[in-house]
Residue, then its C-alpha position, 0 to 999 in steps of 0.5 A: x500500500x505504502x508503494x502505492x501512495x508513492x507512486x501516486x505522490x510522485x505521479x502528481x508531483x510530476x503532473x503538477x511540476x510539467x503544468x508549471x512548466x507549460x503554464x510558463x510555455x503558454x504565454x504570448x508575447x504581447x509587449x516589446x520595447x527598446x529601453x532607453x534611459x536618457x533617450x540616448x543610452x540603450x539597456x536592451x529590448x523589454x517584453x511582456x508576456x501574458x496568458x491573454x494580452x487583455x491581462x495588462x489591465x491586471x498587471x500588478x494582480x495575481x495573474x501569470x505573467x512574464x518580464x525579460x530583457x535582453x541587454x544591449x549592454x553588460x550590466x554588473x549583477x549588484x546593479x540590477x540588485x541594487x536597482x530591483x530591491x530599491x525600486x520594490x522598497x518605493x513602490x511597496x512603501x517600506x522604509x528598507x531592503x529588510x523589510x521586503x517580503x521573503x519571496x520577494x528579496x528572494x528574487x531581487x538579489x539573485x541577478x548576476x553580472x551579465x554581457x550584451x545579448x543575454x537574457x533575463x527573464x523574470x516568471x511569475x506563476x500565481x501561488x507557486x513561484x517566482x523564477x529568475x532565468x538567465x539565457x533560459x538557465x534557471x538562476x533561481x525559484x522562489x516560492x510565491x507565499x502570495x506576494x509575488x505579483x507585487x514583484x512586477x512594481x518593478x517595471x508596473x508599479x506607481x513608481x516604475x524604474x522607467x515610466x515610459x517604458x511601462x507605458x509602452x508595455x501596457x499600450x503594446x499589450x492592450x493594443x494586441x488584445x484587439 
């Protein structure tokens, strides 16, 4: 009987790992931007991916999403860290870095040097995790204690770390809802 248990423990752990996977897999790209900072300075391209583009109405909810950005330039891992977890602390109203939910701090300091061309993508799955990957290698998986939506204030947020790039995102994907 024990044996059994396990094997319908693992057949289910299974299935609910390759639904993670294809959860992930299924979203559409529906936003791409160039980011620019200052108009002149090109940090890569940015893209929204969503399950249904008319989702970027919902952005900051608990709907399964996807931000990436591949660098136009080499960016030092502390930078990135240095940006995400401040812009999460303005966003969200805390007063410092300590103070960040578990999932969330989890995430914002996982960022590593990069080169030009490689990719950065930060996945959100509602309940179950937030994923950083790096040139689609997973770099590190945090478990969504149900604040990991709040990780797109990032770029979504009342104080994003770049505005209009926000507005291009959320234009571009309510456009190709259409």
């Amino acid at each position: 009987m024990t044996s059994c248990r396990f094997a319908f423990l693992s057949a289910l752990l299974c299935s609910a790992m390759l639904a993670t996977a294809a959860n992930a897999a299924d979203l559409e790209k529906c936003a791409e931007v160039e980011l620019r900072i200052a108009g002149m300075f090109n940090v890569g391209t940015a893209s929204l991916h969503l399950a249904e583009c008319s989702d970027a109405e919902r952005i900051l909810e608990s709907v399964p999403k996807q931000f990436s950005l591949e660098l136009a330039r080499d960016m030092k891992g502390q930078d990135l860290i240095d940006s995400a977890n401040d812009t999460l602390v303005d966003n969200l109203g805390f007063d410092s870095r300590s103070e960040l939910p578990e999932e969330l701090a989890c995430l914002a300091n996982a960022y590593v040097d990069a080169e030009k061309g490689e990719r950065f993508d930060v996945i959100y799955e509602p309940d179950t995790r937030l994923a950083l990957y790096r040139n689609g290698e997973l770099l590190t998986e945090c478990t969504d204690h149900g604040r990991g939506a709040e990780y797109f204030n990032i770029w979504f947020g009342k104080r994003p770390f770049h505005r209009r790039l926000k507005n291009r995102l959320l234009e571009q994907a309510l456009d190709n809802d259409n």
